[in-house]
Backbone as CSV, one residue per row, in Angstrom:
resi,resn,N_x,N_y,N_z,CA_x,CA_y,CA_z,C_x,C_y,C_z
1,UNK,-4.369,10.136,-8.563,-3.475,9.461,-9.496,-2.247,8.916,-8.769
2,UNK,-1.819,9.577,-7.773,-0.299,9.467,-7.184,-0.882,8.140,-6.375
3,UNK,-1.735,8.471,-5.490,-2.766,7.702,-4.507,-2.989,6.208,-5.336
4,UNK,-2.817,5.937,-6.448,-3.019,4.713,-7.412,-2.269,4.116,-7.426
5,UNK,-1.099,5.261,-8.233,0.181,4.327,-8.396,0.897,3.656,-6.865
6,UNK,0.712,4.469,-5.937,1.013,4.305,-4.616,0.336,2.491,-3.978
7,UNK,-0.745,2.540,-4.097,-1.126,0.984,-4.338,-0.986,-0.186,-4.961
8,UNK,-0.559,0.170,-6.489,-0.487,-0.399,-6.897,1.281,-0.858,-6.768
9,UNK,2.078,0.221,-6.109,3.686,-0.054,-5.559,3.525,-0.983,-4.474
10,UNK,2.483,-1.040,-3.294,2.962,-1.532,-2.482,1.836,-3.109,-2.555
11,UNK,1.227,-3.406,-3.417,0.716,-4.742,-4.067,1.735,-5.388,-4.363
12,UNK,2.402,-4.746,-5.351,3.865,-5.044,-6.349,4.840,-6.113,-5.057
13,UNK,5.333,-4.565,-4.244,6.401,-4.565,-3.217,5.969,-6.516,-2.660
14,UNK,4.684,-6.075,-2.157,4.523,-7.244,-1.413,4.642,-8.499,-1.591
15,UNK,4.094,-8.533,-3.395,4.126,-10.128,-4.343,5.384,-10.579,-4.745
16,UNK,6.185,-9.448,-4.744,8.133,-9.391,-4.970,8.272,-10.236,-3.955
17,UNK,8.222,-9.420,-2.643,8.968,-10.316,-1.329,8.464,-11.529,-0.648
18,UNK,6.950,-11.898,-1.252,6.282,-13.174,-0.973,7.260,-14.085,-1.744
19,UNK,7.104,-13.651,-3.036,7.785,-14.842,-4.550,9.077,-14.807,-3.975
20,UNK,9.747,-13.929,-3.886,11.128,-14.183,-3.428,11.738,-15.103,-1.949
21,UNK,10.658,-14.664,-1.221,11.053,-15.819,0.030,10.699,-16.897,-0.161
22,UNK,9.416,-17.072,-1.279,9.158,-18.071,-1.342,7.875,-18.889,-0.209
23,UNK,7.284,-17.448,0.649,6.591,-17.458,1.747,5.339,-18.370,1.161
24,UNK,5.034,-19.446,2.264,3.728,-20.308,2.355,3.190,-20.223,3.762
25,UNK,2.008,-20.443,3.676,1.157,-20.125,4.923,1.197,-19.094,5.424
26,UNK,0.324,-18.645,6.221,-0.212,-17.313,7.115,0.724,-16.546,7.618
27,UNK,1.814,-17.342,8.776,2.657,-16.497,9.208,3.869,-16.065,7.945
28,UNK,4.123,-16.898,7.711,5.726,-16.155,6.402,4.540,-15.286,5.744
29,UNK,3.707,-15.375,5.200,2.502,-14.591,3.714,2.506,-13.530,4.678
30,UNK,2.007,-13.381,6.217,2.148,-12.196,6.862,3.197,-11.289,7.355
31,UNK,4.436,-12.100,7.748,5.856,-11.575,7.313,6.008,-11.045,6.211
32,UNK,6.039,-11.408,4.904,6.436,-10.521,3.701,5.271,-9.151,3.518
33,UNK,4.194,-9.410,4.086,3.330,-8.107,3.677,3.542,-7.172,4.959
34,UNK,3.840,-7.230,6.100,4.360,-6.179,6.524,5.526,-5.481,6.138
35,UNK,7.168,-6.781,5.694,7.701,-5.800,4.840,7.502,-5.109,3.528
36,UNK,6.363,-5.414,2.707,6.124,-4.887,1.837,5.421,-3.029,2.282
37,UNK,5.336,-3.269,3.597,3.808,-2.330,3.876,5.255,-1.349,4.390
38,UNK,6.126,-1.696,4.863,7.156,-1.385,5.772,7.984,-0.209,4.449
39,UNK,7.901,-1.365,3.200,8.710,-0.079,2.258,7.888,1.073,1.042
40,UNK,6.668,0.021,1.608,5.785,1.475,0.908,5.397,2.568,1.627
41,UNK,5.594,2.239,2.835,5.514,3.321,3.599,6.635,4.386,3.485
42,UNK,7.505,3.712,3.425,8.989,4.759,3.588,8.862,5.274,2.087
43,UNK,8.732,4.494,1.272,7.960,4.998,-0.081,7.367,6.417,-0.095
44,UNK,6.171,6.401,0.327,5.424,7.350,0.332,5.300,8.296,1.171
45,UNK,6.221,8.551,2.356,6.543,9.597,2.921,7.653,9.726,2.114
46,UNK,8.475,9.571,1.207,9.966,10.094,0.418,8.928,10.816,-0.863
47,UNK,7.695,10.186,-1.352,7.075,10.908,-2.560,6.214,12.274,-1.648
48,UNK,5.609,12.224,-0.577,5.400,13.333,-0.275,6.332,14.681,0.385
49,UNK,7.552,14.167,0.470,7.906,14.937,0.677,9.016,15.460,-0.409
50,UNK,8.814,15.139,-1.423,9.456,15.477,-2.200,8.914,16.405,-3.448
51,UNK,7.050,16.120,-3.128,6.245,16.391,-3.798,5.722,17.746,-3.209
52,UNK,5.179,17.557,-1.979,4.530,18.610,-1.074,3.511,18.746,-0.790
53,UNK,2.950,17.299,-1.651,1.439,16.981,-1.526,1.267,15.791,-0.717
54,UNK,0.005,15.275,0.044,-0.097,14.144,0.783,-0.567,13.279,-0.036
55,UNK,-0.256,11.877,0.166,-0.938,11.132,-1.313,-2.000,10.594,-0.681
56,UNK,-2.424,10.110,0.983,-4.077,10.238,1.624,-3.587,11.327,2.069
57,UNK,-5.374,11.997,1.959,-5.441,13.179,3.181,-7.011,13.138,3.905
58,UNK,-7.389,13.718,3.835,-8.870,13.467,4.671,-9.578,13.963,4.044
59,UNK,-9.370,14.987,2.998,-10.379,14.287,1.496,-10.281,13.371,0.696
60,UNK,-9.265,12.743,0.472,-9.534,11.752,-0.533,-9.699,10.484,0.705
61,UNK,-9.874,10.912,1.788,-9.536,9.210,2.433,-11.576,9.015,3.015
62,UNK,-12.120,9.941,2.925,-13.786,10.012,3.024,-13.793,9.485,1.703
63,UNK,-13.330,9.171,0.403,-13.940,8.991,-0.635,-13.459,7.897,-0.852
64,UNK,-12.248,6.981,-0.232,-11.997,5.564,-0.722,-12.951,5.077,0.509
65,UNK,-13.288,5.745,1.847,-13.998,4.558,2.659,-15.226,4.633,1.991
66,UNK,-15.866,5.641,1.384,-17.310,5.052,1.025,-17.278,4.351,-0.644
67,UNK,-15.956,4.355,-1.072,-16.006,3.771,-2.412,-15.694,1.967,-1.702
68,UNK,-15.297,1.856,0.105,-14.818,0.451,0.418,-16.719,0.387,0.722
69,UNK,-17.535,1.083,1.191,-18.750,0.795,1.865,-19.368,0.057,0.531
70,UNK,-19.570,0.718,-0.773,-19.892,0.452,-1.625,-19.802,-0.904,-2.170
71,UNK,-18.355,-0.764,-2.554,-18.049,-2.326,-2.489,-18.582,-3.545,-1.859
72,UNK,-18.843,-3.410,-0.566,-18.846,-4.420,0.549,-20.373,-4.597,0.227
73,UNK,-21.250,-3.752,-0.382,-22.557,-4.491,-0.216,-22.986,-5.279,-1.587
């Protein structure tokens, strides 16, 4: 659940700082999604440690790669 909302923050983060710069083409579109990636990160080490839980860990992270394998075919 945390692991959700956590994605769905740093989707958010990223479409904020695209719309707001106003970023076109590859390099600016790739500029704003590293800072987007940049504050969900700091994000989500401040929710785990505030929590005490990891929001990936190496069980849930075996179950999004075969829910990505899935997908892909």
């Amino acid at each position: 659940m945390v692991r959700q909302k956590y994605e769905i923050f740093l989707s958010e983060a990223t479409t904020d700082i695209t719309n707001a710069r106003d970023s076109k083409g590859l390099n600016e579109c790739s500029e704003s999604a590293k800072e987007g990636g940049k504050i969900a990160f700091h994000t989500r080490k401040e929710i785990e440690e505030k929590t005490g839980k990891k929001i990936v860990s190496e069980k849930n992270y075996l179950k999004l790669n075969e829910k990505k394998k899935l997908n892909l075919k």
